[in-house]
SETILUM-820141 format. One record per residue (C-alpha): residue in three letters; x negated, y, z negated; residue number from 1. Coordinates in steps of 0.1 Angstrom, whole numbers. Layout:
REM residues N
<res = ala | xx = X | yy = Y | zz = Z | n = NUM>
...
***
This chain:
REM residues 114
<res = unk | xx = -371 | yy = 1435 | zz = -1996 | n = 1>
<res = unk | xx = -349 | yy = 1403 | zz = -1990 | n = 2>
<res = unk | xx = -318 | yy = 1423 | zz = -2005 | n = 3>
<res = unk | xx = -315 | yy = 1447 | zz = -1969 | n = 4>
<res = unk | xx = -314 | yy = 1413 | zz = -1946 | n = 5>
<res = unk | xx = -276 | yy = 1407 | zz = -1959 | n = 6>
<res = unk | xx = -247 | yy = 1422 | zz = -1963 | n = 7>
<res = unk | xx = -223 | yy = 1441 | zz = -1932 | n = 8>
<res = unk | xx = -241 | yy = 1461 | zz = -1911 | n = 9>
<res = unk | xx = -212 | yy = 1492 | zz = -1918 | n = 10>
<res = unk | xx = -223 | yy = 1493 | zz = -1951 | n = 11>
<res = unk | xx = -261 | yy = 1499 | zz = -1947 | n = 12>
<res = unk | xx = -250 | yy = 1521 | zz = -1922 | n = 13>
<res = unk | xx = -224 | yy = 1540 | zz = -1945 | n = 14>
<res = unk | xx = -259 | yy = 1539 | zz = -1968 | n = 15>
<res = unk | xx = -283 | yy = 1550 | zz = -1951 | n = 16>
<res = unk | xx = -261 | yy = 1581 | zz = -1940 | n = 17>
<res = unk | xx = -252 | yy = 1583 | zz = -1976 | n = 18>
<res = unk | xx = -290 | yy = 1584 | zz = -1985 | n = 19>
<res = unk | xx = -304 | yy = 1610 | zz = -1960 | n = 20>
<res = unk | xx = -270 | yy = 1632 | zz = -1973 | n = 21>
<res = unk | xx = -275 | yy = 1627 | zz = -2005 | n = 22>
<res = unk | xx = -308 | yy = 1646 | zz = -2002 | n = 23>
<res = unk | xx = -298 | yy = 1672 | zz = -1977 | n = 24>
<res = unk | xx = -267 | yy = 1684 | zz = -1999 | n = 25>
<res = unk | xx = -242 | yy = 1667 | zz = -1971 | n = 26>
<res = unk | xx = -218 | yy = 1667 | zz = -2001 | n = 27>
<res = unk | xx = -221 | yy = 1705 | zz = -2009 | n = 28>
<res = unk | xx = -190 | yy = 1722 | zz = -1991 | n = 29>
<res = unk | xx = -209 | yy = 1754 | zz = -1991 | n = 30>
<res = unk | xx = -237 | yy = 1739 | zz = -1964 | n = 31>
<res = unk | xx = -230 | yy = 1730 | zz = -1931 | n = 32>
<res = unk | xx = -231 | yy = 1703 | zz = -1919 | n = 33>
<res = unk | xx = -203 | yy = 1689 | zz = -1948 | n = 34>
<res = unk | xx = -190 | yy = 1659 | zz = -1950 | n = 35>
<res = unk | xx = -169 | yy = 1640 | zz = -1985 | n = 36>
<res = unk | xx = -183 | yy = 1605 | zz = -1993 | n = 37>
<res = unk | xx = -148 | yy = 1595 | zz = -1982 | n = 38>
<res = unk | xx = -154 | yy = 1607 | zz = -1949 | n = 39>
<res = unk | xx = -184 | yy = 1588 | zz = -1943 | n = 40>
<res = unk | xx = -167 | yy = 1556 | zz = -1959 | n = 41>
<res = unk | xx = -137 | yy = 1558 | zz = -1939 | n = 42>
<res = unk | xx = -158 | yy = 1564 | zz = -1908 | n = 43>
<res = unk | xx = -172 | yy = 1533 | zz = -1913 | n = 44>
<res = unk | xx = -145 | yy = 1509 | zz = -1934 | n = 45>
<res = unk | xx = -164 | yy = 1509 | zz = -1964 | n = 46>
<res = unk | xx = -160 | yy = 1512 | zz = -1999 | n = 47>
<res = unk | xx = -176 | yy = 1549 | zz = -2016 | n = 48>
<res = unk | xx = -185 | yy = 1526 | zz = -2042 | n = 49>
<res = unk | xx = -205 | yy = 1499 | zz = -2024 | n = 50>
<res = unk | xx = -222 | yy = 1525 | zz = -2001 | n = 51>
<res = unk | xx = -232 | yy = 1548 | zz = -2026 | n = 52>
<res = unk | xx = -251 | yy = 1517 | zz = -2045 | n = 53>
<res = unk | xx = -265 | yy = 1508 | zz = -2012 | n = 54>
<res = unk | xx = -273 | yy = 1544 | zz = -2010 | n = 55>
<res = unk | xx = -291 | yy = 1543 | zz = -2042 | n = 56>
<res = unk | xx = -312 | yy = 1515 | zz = -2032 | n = 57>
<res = unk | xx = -327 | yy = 1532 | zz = -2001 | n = 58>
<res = unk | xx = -339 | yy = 1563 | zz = -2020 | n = 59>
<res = unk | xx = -354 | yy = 1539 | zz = -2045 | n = 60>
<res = unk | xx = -367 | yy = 1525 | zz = -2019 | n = 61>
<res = unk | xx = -383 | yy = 1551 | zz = -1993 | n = 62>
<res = unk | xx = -385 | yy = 1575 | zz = -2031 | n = 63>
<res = unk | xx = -366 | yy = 1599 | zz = -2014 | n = 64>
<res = unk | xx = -356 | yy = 1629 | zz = -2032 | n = 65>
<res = unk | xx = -347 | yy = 1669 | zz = -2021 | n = 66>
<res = unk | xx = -372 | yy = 1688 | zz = -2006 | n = 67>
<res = unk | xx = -384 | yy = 1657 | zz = -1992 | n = 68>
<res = unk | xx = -408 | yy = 1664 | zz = -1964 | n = 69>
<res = unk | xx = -399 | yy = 1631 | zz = -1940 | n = 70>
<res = unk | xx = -359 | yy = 1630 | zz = -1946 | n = 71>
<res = unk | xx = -349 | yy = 1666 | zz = -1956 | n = 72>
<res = unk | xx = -334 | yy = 1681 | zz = -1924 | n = 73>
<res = unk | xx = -353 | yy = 1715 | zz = -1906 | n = 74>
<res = unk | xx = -331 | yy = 1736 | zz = -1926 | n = 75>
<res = unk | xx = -338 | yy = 1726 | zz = -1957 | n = 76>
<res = unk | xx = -374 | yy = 1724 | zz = -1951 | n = 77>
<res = unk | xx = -371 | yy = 1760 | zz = -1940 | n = 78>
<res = unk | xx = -353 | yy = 1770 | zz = -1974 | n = 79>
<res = unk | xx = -373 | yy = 1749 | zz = -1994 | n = 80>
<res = unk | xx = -379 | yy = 1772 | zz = -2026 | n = 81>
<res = unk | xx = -413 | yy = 1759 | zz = -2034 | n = 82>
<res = unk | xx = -426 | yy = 1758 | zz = -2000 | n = 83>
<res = unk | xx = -447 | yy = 1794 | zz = -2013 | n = 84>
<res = unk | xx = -463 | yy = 1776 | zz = -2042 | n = 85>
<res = unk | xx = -495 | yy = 1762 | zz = -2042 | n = 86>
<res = unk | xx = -519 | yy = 1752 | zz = -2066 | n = 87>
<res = unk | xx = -556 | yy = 1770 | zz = -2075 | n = 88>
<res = unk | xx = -574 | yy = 1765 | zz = -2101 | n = 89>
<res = unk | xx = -546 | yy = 1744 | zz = -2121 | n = 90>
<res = unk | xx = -522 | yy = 1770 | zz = -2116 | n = 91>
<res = unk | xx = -493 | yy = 1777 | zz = -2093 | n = 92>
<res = unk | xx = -490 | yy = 1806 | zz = -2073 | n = 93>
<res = unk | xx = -472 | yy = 1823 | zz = -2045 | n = 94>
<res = unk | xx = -491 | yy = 1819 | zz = -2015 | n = 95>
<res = unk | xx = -476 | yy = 1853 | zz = -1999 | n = 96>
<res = unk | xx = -504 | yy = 1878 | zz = -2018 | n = 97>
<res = unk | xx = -534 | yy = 1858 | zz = -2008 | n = 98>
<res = unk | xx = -557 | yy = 1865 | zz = -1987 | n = 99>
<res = unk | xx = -548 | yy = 1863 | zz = -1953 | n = 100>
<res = unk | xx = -578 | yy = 1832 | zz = -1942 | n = 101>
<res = unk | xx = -568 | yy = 1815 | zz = -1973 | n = 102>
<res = unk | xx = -527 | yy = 1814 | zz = -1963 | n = 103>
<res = unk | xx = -539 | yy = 1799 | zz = -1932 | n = 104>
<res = unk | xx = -566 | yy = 1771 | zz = -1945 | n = 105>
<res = unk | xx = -534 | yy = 1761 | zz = -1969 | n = 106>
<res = unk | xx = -508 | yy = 1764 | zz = -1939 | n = 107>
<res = unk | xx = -532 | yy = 1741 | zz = -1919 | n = 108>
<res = unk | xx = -539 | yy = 1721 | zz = -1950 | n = 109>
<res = unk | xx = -502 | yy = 1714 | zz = -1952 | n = 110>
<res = unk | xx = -498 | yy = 1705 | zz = -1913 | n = 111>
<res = unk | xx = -523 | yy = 1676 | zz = -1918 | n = 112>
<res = unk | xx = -504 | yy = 1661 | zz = -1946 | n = 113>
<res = unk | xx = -474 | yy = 1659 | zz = -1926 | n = 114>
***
């Protein structure tokens, strides 16, 4: 943990953007909001290089990957693919032809791990 307490503030900063990005498909010019990696380093006088390591080390970190329920952004939890998948028995289904009182004990379920 001693490793965040130095180094310039831009650059965790650069990172940390970088991370949450990273996971959000900020790099994808066909979503919106878009943005390069140069753009975020120039924005803050970085180096792509050293904020993407930083960036690296935060989703160690916080295991931060897509699809992520606590950084992925509204939209992508919306279009999350796997979202209508659950597991019964030891195998995974689409939740959409269940029975209606079972989609909502797993939609409330799901709203409790959140």
């Amino acid at each position: 943990m001693h490793r965040f307490l130095y180094g310039r503030l831009e650059i965790w900063a650069a990172a940390v953007i970088h991370a949450i990005g990273s996971i959000n498909f900020l790099f994808d010019p066909s979503f919106k909001p878009y943005a390069s990696v140069s753009d975020i380093s120039k924005y803050f006088g970085t180096s792509k290089s050293t904020a993407t390591q930083k960036s690296k080390q935060i989703r160690d970190m916080f295991k931060m990957r897509v699809w992520d329920r606590e950084f992925s952004t509204t939209h992508m939890m919306e279009h999350n693919p796997f979202s209508k998948l659950v597991m019964i028995d030891r195998f995974i289904v689409s939740i959409d032809p269940l029975p209606p009182e079972l989609r909502e004990t797993i939609s409330r379920n799901r709203n409790q791990e959140k």
